[in-house]
C-alpha positions in Angstrom: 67.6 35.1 65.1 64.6 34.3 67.0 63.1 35.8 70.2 60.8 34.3 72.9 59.3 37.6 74.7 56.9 36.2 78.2 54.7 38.5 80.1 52.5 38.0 82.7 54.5 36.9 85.9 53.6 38.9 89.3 53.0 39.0 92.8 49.3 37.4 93.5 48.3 35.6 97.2 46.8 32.0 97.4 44.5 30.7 95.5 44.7 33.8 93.3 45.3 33.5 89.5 47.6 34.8 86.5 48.3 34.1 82.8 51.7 33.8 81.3 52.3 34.6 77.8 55.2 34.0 75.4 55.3 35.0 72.2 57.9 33.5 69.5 59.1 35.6 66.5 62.5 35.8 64.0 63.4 33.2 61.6 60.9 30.2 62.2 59.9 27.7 60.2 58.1 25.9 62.3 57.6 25.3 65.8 56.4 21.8 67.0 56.9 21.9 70.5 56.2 24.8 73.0 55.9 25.2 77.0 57.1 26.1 79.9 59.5 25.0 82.7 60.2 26.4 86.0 63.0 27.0 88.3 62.5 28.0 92.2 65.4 29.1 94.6 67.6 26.0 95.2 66.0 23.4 92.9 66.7 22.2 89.3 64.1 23.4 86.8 61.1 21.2 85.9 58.7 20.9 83.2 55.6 22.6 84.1 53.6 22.2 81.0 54.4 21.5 77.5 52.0 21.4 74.3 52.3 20.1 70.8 51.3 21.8 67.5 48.5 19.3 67.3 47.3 20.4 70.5 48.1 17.2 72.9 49.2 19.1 76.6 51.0 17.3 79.5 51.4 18.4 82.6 53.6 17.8 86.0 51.4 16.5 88.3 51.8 19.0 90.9 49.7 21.6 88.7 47.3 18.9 86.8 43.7 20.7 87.6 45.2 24.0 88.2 47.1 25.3 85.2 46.0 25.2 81.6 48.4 25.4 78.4 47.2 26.5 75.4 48.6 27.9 71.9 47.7 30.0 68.8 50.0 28.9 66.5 49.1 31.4 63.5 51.3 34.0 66.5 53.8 31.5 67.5 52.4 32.0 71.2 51.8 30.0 73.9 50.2 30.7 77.0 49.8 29.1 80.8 46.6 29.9 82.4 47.6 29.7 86.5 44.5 29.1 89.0 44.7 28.4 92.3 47.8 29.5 92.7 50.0 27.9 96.1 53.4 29.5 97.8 55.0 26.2 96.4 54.0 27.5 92.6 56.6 30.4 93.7 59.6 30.3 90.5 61.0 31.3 87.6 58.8 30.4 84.6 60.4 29.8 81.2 59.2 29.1 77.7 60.7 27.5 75.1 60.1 26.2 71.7 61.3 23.6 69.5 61.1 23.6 65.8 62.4 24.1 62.8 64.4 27.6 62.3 66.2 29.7 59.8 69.5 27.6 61.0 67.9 24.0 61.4 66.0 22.3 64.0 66.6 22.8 67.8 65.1 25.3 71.0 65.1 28.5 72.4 64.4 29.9 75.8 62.8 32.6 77.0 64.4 35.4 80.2 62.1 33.9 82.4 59.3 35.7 84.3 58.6 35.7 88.2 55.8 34.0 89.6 55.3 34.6 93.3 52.4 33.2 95.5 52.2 34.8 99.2 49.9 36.3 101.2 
């Protein structure tokens, strides 16, 4: 079994910041890929941010400038530093990982953690 925990989401107004967290634990071999998606009221959810083990980071453009991903993989954890935060940034954000696990490769998901941007 294997458990993506995130922390972090919260109420901040424009232009403010927050840092999302997401920590991977269980029956991992190895996780290659780990990011995080997002889902706001009414639309389909959308890659926000995704990073490899090797460190190479792509973005949406729609954050590009504004959001940093980053990992630690020695604690299975990735994290999504959030500046300059807009109403439109207002979602769901999920991790996931990819990788290699006690029953094979494939992903898991995280419960997701609310983001909201208002003033």
């Amino acid at each position: 079994q294997v458990r993506l925990v995130e922390s972090g989401g919260g109420l901040v107004q424009p232009g403010g910041s927050l840092r999302l967290s997401c920590a991977a634990s269980g029956n991992i071999f190895r996780i290659y890929g780990m990011g995080w998606y997002r889902q706001a009221p009414g639309k389909q959810r959308e890659l926000v941010a995704d990073m490899t083990s090797g460190g190479n980071a792509t973005y949406v453009d729609s954050v590009k400038g504004r959001f940093t991903i980053s990992r630690d993989n020695a604690k299975n954890t990735v994290y999504l530093q959030m500046n300059s935060l807009k109403p439109e940034d207002t979602a769901v954000y999920y991790c996931y990982a990819e990788g290699d696990f006690g029953w094979g490769y494939g992903g898991y998901w995280g419960q997701g953690t609310q983001v909201t941007v208002s003033s």
